[in-house]
C-alpha positions as CSV (number, residue, x, y, z in Angstrom):
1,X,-38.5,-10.2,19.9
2,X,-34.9,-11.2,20.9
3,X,-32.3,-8.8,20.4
4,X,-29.1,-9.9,18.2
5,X,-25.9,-9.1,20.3
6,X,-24.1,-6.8,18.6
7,X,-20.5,-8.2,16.8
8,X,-17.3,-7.1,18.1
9,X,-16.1,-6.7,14.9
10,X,-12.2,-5.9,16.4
11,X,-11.9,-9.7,17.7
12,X,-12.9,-11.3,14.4
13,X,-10.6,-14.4,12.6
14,X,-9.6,-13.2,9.4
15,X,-11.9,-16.1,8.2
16,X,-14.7,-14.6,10.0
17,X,-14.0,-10.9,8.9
18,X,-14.3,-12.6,5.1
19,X,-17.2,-14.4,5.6
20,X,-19.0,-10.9,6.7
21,X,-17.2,-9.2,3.6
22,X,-18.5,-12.3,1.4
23,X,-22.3,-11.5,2.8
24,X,-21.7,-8.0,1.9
25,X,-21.3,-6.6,5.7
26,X,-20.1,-2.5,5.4
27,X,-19.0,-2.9,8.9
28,X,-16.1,-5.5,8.3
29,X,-15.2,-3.5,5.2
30,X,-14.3,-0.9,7.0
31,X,-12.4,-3.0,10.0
32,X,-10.3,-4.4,6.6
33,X,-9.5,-1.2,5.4
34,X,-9.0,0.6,8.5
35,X,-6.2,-1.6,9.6
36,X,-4.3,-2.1,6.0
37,X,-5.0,1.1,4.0
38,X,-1.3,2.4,5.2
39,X,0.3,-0.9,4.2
40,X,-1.0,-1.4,0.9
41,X,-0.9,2.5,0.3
42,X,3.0,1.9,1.2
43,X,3.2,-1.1,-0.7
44,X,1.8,0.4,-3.9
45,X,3.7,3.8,-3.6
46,X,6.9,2.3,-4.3
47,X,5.7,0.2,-7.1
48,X,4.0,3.6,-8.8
49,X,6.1,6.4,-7.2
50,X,2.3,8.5,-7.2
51,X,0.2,9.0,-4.7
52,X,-3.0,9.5,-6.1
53,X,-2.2,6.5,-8.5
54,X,-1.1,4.5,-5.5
55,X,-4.4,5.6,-4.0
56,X,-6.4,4.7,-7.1
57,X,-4.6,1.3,-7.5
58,X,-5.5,0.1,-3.8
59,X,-9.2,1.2,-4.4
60,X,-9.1,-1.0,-7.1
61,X,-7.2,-3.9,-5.7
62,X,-9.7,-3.8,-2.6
63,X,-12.8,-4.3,-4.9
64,X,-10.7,-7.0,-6.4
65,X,-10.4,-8.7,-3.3
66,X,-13.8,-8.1,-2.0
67,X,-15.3,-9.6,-5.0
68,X,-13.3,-12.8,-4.9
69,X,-13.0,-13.0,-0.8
70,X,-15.2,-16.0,-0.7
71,X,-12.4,-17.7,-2.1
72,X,-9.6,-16.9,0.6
73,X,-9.1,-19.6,2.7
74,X,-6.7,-18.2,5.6
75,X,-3.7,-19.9,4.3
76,X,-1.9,-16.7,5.0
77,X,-3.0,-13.5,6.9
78,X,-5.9,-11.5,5.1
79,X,-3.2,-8.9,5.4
80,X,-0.8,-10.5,3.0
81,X,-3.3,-11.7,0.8
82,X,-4.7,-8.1,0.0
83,X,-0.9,-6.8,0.1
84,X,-0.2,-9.3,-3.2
85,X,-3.1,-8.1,-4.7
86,X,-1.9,-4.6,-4.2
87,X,1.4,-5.0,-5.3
88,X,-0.4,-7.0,-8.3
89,X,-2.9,-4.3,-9.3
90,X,0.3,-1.6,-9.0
91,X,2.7,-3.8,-11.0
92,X,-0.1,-4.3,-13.4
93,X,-1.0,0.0,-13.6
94,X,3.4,0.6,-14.3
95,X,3.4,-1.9,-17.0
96,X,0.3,-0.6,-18.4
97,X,1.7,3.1,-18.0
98,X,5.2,2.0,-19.7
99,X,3.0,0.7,-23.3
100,X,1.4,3.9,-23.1
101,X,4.8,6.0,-23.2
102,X,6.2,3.4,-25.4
103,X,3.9,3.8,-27.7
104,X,3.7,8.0,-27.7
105,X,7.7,8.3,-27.6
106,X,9.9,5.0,-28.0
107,X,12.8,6.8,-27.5
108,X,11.5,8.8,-24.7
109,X,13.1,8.7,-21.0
110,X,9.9,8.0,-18.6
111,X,10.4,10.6,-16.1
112,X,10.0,9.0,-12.0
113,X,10.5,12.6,-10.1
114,X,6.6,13.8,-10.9
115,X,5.6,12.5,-7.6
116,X,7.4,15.0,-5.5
117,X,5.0,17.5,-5.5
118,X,2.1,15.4,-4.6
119,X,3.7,13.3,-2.1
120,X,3.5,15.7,1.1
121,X,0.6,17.9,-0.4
122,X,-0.5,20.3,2.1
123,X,1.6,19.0,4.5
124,X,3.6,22.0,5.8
125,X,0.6,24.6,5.3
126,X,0.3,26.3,8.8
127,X,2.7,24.0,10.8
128,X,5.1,25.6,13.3
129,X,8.6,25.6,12.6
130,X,9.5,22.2,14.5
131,X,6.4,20.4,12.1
132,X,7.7,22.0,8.9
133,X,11.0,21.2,9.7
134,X,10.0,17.5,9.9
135,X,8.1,17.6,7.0
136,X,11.0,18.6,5.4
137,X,13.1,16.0,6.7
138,X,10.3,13.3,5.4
139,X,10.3,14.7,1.9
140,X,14.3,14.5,1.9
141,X,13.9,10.8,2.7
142,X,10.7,9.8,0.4
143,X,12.8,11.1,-2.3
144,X,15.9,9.3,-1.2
145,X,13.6,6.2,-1.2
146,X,12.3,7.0,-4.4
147,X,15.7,7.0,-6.4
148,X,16.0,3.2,-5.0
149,X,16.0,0.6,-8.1
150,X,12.0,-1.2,-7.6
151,X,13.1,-4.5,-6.6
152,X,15.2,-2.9,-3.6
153,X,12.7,-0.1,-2.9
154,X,9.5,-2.5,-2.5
155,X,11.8,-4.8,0.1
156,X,12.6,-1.5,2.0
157,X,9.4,0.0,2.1
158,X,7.8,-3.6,3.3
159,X,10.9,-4.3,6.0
160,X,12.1,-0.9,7.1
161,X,8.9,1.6,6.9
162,X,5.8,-1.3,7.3
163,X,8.2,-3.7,9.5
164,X,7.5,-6.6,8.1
165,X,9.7,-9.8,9.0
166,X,12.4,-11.3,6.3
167,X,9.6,-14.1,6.4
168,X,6.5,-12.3,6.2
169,X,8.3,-9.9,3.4
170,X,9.4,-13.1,1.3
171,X,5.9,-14.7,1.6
172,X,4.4,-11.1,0.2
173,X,6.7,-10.8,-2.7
174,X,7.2,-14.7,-3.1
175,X,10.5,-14.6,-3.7
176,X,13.3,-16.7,-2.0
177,X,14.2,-15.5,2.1
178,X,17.8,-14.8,0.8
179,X,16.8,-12.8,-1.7
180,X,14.5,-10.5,0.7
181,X,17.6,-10.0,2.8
182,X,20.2,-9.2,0.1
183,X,17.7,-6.4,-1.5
184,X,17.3,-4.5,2.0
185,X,20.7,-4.9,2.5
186,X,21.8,-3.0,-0.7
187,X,18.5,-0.1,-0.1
188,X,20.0,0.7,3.1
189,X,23.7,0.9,1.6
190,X,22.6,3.3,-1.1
191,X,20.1,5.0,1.7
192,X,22.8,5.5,3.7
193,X,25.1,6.9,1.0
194,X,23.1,9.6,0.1
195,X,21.1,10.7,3.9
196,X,22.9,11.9,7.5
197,X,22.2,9.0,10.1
198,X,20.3,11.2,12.4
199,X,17.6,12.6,8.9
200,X,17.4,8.1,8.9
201,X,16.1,8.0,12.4
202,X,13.2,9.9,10.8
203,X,12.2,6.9,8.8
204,X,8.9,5.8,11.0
205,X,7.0,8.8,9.9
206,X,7.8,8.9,6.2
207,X,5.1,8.1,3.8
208,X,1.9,9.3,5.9
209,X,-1.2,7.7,5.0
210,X,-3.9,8.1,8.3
211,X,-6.5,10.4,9.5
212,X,-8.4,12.2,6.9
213,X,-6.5,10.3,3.8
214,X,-7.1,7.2,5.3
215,X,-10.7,7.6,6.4
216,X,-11.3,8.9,2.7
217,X,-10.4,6.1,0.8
218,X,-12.5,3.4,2.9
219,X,-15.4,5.7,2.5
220,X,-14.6,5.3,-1.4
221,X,-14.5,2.0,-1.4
222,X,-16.9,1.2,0.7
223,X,-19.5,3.5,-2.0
224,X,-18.4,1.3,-4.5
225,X,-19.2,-2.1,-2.2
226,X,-22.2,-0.9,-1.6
227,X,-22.7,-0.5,-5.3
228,X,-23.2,-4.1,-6.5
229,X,-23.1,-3.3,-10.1
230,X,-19.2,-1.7,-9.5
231,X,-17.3,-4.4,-8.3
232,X,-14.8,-6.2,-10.8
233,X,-15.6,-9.4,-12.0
234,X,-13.0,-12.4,-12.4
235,X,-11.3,-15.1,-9.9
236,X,-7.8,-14.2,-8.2
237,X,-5.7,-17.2,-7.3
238,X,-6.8,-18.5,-3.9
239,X,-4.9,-17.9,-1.5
């Protein structure tokens, strides 16, 4: 009996990597999630201002994707294509959030500061002085970025923390080059307003979303792969 070679899963197309994800391959699951759970994580958080909501709503937009990945057709990157379903499925939870107030309290003011005490959890528990002080310095500027209005908080997030071109962000958000530019333009004014240019320098390591967090949400997803009877049903525009 002849032995298969084994599939270097790391030099995969993103056509290939969907065709395994199509014949229900765990392996390229986790390749997929492994290299974008940051980005969409990012990408979500400033839609929902949550963590654990941001976290729920990529989950969810993953299955999405997963279900209906026999239909993407590498006109963009696999990247962007599961970053607009993202930013879809979190759009779609802050709409669906803003009925429900509505409808408790229509005169109520929705509150957006909730997610300051989940942001960083645990993050400065045991950490010398040097890590807590740079914890510190990260919450200072995830709630500077949080105060941002949403249109000029997404572009920041996508441009500034992910580093996404003025192309690349425009193609994401599908919304005119121009526009991309204009929106960072005015983040970073306000930004810099409000934060000392040195705390700014900072910006690379804001948002954390690796190691254990990371590693946790593609072992959730990939449960629910696994699970046939899980994933959503329903066709997302092809890409």
């Amino acid at each position: 009996m002849s032995v298969q070679p084994r599939i270097d899963y790391e030099t995969l197309s993103d056509l290939e990597l969907a065709a395994f994800v199509a014949a229900r391959d765990a392996a390229a699951v986790r390749v997929i999630t492994g290299r974008n759970n940051q980005r969409l994580f990012r990408a979500a958080w400033s839609i929902l201002k949550n963590r654990s909501e941001a976290e729920d709503a990529v989950q969810t937009a993953y299955l999405k994707a997963f279900a209906a990945i026999a239909g993407f057709n590498g006109g963009s990157s696999l990247t962007t294509w599961l970053t607009r379903i993202a930013i879809n499925e979190a759009l779609e939870r802050r709409r669906a959030s803003h009925r429900r107030e509505a409808q408790i309290d229509a005169g109520s003011v929705v509150v957006m500061e909730e997610y300051r005490d989940k942001l960083m959890r645990g993050s400065t528990n045991g950490q010398p002085d040097g890590a807590l002080l740079r914890a510190q310095i990260r919450r200072l500027l995830e709630e500077a970025i949080g105060r941002l209005p949403d249109d000029f908080r997404l572009v920041f997030v996508l441009r500034e923390i992910e580093g996404l071109s003025v192309e690349e962000a425009a193609e994401v958000l599908g919304i005119p080059q121009p526009t991309v530019k204009t929106r960072h333009l005015r983040a970073r004014r306000r930004l810099q307003s409000e934060l000392d240019p040195e705390i700014r320098t900072a910006l690379e390591g804001t948002f954390p979303f690796a190691g254990v967090d990371c590693e946790a949400l593609t072992e959730r997803v990939l449960a629910q792969f696994c699970d046939t009877s899980s994933l959503p049903t329903g066709d997302l525009e092809n890409d």
